[in-house]
C-alpha positions in Angstrom: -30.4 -79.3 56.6 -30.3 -75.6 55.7 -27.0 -74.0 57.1 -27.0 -70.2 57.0 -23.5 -68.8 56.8 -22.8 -65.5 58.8 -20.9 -62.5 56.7 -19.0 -60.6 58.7 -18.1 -57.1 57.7 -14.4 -57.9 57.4 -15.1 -60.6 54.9 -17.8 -58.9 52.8 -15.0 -56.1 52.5 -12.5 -58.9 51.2 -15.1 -59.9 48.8 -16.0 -56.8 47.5 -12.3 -55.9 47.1 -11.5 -59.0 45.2 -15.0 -58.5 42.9 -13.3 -55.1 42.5 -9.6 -55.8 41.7 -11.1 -58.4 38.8 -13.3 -56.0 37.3 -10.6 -53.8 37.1 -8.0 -56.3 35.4 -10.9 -57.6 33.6 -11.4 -53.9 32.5 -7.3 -53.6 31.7 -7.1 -56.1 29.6 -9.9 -55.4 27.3 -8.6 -52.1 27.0 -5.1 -53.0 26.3 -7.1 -55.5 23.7 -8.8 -52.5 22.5 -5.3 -50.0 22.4 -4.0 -52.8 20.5 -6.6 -53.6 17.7 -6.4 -49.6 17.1 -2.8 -49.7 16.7 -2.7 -53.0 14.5 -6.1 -52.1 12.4 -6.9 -48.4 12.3 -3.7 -47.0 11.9 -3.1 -48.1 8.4 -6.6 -47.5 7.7 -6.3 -44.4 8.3 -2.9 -43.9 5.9 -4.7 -46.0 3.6 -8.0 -43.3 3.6 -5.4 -40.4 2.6 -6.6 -36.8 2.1 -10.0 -35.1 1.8 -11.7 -34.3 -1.6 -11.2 -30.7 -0.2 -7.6 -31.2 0.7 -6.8 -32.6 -2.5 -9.1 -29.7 -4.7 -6.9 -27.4 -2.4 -3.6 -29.2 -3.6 -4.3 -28.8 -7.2 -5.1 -25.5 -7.0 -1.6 -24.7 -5.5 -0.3 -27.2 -8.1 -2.0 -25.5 -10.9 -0.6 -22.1 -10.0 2.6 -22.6 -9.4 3.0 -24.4 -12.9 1.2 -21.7 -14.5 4.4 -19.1 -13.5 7.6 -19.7 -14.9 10.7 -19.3 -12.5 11.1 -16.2 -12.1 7.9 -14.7 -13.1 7.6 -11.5 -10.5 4.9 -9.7 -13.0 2.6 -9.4 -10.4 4.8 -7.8 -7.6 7.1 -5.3 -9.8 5.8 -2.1 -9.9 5.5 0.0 -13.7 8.5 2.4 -14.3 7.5 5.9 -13.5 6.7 8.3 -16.3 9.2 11.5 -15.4 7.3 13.5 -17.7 4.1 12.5 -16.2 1.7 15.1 -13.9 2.6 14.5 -10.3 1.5 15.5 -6.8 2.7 15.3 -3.2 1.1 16.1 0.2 2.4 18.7 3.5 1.3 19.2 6.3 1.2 23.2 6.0 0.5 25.8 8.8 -2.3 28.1 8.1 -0.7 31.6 8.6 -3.7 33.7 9.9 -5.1 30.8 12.4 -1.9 28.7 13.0 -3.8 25.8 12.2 -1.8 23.0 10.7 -3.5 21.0 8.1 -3.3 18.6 4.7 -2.4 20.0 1.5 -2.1 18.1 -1.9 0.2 20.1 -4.2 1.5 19.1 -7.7 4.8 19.2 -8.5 5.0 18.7 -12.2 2.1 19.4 -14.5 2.3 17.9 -18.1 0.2 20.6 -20.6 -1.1 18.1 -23.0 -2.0 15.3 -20.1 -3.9 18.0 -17.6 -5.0 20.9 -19.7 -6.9 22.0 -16.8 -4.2 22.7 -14.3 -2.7 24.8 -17.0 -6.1 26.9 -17.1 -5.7 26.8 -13.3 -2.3 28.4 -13.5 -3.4 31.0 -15.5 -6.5 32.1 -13.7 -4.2 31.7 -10.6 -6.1 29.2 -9.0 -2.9 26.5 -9.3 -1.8 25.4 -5.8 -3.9 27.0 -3.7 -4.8 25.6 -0.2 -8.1 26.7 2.3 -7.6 26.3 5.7 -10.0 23.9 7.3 -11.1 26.1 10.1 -10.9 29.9 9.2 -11.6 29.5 5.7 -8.9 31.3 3.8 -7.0 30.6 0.4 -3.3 30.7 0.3 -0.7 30.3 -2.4 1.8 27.6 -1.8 5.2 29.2 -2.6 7.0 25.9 -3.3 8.6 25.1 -6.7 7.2 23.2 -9.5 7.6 22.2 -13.1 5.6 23.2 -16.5 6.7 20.6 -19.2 5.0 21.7 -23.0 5.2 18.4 -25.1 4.6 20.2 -28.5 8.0 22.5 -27.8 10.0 19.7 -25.8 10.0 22.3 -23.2 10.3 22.7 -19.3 10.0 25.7 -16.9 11.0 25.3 -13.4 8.4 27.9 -11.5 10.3 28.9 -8.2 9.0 31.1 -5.7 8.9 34.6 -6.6 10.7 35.9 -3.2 13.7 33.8 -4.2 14.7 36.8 -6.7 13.4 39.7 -4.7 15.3 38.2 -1.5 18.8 39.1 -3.3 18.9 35.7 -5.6 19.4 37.7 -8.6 21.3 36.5 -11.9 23.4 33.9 -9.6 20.2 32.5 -8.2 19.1 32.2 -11.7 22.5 30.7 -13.2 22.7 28.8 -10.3 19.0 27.1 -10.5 19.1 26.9 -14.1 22.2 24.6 -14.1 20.6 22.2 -11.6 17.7 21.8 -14.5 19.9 20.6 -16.5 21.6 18.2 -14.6 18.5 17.0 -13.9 17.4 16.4 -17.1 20.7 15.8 -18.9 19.5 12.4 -20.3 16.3 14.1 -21.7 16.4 16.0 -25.5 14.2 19.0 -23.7 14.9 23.0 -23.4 15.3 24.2 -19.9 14.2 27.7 -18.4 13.3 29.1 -14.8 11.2 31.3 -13.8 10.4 33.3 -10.4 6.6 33.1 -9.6 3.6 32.1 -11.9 2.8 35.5 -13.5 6.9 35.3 -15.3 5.6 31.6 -16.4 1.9 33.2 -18.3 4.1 36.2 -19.4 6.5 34.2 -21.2 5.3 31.1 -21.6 1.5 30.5 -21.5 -0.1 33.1 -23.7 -0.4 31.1 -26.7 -2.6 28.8 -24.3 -6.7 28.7 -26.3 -8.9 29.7 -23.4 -11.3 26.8 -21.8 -14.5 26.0 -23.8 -17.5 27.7 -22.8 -19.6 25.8 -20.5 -23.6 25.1 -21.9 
């Protein structure tokens, strides 16, 4: 005889709980199975599989150039010593006197005859140092002092700013600026002059100068 057996809600709740709690543990364990069998298997797989080919091409490149330089070896960082004799420049900021506009200038400092033969023609034709203003368009001389150094006489002239002797310098100013050349170049087997203003450096100095070659 067939007997049907009546589920009431509270035990089809109790069943479904229980199916639940032993899918769950059932579920636990195989991952704690799983945790473990990564932990016991892939771990020392993975020290065992070591670097990339690209991590270890990487690693012999650093190898390779730190063997290549010695201790020691800063070649590549230390800078060249500076040539004192050499043609230099510098930069101001300069205010334009007729528009008050303040601008970049590059000026040189030292010019070496035989290394820039065309700054000494630009001295001459007084054209050395000039500046243009950016916005009203006019050329100014640059009154600041600079150095002419002729390598065939061993020779250097200071070239000061002309209103230094007409503002009441005089033979002090001279004596005075003339024994701060040397100083500076004590170390140096050179002759030392000054001058005030570029015309007392072409007088003196730059008439031997052969003019430019004629342009074709």
């Amino acid at each position: 005889m067939n007997t049907a057996m009546h589920i009431t809600p509270d035990m089809a709740g109790a069943c479904y709980f229980e199916f639940e709690e032993r899918t769950v543990s059932r579920n636990s364990e195989h991952t704690d199975e799983s945790v473990d069998t990564a932990t016991t298997h892939d771990t020392p797989a993975s020290a065992a599989r070591g670097m990339s080919l690209v991590d270890e091409a990487l690693v012999g490149m650093a190898t390779s150039a730190a063997a290549s330089s010695a201790p020691g070896d800063e070649v590549g960082t230390e800078m060249p010593p500076i040539d004192p004799f050499a043609t230099q420049w510098t930069e101001f900021d300069l205010r334009c006197r007729d528009c008050q506009v303040v601008h970049y200038v590059p000026i040189c400092l030292f010019v070496n005859a035989e290394e820039s033969p065309v700054l000494v023609q630009r001295i001459i034709s007084e054209h050395f140092n000039l500046k243009r203003c950016p916005v009203c368009r006019q050329y100014e001389y640059v009154e600041h002092p600079y150095s002419y150094y002729d390598p065939a006489r061993t020779l250097i002239v200071q070239v000061r700013p002309e209103w230094e002797w007409h503002a009441g310098g005089g033979d002090d100013w001279y004596a005075a600026r003339l024994e701060d050349l040397f100083d500076k170049w004590a170390e140096h087997d050179v002759k030392i002059e000054v001058v005030f203003g570029p015309q007392q450096l072409i007088e003196r100095f730059l008439q031997d100068v052969p003019p430019p070659p004629a342009r074709r």
